[in-house]
LUMKEVEX-736769 format. One record per residue (C-alpha): residue number from 1; residue in three letters; y, x, z. Coordinates in steps of 0.25 Angstrom, whole numbers, plus 5000, padded with zeros to 4 digits. Last residue first. Layout:
! residues N
NUM,ALA,Y,X,Z
...
! end
This chain:
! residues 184
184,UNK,4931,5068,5061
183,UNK,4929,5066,5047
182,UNK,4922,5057,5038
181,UNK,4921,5061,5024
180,UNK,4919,5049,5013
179,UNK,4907,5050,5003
178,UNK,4907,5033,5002
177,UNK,4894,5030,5007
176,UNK,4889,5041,5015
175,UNK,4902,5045,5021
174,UNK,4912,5034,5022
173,UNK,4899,5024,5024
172,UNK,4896,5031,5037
171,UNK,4910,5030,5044
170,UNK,4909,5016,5041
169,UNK,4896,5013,5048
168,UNK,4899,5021,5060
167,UNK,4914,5011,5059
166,UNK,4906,4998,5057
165,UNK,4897,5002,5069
164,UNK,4908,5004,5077
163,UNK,4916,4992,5074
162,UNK,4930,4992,5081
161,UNK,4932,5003,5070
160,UNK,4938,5019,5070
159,UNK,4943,5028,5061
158,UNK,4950,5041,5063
157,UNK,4940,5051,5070
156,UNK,4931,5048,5060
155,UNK,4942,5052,5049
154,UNK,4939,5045,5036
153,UNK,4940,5055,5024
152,UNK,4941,5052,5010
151,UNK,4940,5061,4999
150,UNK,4934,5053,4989
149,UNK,4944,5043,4985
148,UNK,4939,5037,4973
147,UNK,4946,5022,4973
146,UNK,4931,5017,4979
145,UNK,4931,5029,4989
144,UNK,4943,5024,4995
143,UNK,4941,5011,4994
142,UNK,4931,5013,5002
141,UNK,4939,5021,5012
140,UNK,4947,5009,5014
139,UNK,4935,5000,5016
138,UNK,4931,5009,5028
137,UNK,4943,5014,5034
136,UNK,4948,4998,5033
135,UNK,4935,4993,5038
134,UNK,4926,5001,5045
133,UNK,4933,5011,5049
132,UNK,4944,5002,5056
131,UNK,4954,5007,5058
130,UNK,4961,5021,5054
129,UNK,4958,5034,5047
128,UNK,4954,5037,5033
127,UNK,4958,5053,5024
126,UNK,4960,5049,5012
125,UNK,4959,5062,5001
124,UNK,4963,5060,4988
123,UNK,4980,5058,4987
122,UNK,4987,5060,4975
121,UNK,4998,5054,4979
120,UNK,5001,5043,4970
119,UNK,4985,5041,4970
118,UNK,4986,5039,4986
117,UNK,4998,5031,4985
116,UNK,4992,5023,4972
115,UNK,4979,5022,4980
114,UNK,4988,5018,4993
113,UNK,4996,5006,4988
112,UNK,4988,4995,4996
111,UNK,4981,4982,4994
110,UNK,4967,4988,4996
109,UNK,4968,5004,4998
108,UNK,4967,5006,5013
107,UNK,4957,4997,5013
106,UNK,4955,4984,5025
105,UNK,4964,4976,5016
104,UNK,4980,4972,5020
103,UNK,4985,4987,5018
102,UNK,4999,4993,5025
101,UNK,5003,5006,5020
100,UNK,5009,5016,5028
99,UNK,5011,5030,5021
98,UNK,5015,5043,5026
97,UNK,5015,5054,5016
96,UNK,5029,5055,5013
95,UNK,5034,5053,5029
94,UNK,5039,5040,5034
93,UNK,5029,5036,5042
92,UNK,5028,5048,5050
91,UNK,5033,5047,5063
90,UNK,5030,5031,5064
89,UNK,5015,5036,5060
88,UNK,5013,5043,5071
87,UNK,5020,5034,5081
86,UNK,5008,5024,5074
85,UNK,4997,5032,5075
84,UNK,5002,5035,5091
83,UNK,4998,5019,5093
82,UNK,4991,5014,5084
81,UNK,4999,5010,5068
80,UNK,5006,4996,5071
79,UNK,4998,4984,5064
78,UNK,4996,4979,5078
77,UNK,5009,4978,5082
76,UNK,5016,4970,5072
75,UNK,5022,4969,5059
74,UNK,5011,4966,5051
73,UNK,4999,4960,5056
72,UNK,4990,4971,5059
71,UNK,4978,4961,5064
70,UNK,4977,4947,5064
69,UNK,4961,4944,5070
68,UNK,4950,4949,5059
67,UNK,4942,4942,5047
66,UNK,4950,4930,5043
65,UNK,4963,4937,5043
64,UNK,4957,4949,5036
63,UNK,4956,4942,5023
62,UNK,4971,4940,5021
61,UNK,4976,4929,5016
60,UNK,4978,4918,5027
59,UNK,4987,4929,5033
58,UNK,4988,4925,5048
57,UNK,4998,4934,5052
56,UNK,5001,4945,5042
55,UNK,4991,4957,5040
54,UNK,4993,4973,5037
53,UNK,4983,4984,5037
52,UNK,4986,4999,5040
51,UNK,4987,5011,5031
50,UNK,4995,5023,5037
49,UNK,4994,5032,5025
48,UNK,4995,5047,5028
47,UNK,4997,5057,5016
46,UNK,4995,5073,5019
45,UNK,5008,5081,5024
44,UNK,4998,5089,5032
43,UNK,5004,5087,5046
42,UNK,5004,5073,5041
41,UNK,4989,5074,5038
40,UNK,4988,5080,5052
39,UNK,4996,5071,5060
38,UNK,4989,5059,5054
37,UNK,4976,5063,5057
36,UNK,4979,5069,5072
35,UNK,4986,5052,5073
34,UNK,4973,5049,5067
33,UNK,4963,5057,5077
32,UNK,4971,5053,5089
31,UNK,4973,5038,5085
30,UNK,4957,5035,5084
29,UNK,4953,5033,5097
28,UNK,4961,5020,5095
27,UNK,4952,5015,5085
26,UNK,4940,5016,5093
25,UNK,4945,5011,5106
24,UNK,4952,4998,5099
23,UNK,4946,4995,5085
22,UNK,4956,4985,5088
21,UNK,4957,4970,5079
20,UNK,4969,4965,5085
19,UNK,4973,4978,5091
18,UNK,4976,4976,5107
17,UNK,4968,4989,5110
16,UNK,4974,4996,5098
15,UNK,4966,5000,5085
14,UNK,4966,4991,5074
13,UNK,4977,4981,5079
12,UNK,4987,4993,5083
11,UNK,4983,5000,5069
10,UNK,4977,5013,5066
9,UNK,4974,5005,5051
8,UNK,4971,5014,5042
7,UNK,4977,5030,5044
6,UNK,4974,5036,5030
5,UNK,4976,5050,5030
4,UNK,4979,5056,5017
3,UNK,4975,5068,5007
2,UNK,4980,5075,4993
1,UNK,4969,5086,4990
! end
């Protein structure tokens, strides 16, 4: 079986202490267990898609603008990977199975190329890590199920939310409502 690592979102605005929208502490207490997730799957010549979101400045258009405070603006500070995620990811970005695809919706797979990436390479297990678990992990492993991916992982140890009780919830829905295994 064809797997890949989806890291979503371990941006500077998701995740450091000057982010504009931080999960802070949570979040950051995640760059261990990715950069380990990452360095195994490319140990292992599996896929890795880096898969972050991307705004403009004031963009009248986009839903988000009206909801959240600017945030991954391209070009900029913020939208940068998280400190030694992003190193990692400078060492490896122009590997085979190394993707980085920018998405302007909380799911990996709205607006995106990666189900014909994904079905291109016969790829069947996602394994999910990232910001935040409670939207973007959540809405991108619904999509997930809803396109038939049924061998999707989320790694505990790999998501995090500002909003622990959205995250508990989350990390409850994966398993009893969609069948999803949750590691870690």
């Amino acid at each position: 079986m064809t797997k890949a690592l989806f890291v979503i979102d371990y941006t500077n605005d998701f995740v450091a202490t000057d982010g504009a929208l931080t999960c802070g502490q949570p979040g950051q207490t995640l760059e261990k267990p990715i950069y380990n997730l990452i360095k195994k799957f490319h140990d292992e010549d599996d896929y890795i898609f880096f898969i972050n979101d991307l705004h403009y400045v004031d963009d009248p258009n986009h839903p988000e603008t009206q909801l959240f405070p600017p945030h991954n603006i391209l070009d900029t500070y913020g939208r940068e990977l998280y400190a030694s995620i992003q190193v990692l990811f400078d060492e490896i970005k122009n590997q085979q199975k190394v993707f980085n695809l920018a998405k302007t919706r909380y799911s990996i797979f709205a607006g995106t190329a990666l189900q014909q990436l994904l079905t291109e390479r016969n790829i069947s297990e996602l394994h999910l890590v990232g910001v935040c678990t409670d939207i973007c992990i959540l809405h991108s492993a619904m999509d997930a199920y809803n396109l038939g991916y049924k061998n999707t992982i989320i790694h505990k140890s790999g998501v995090a939310s500002f909003n622990k009780q959205g995250h508990d919830w989350a990390l409850q829905h994966f398993t009893n409502s969609l069948g999803f295994k949750v590691h870690d």
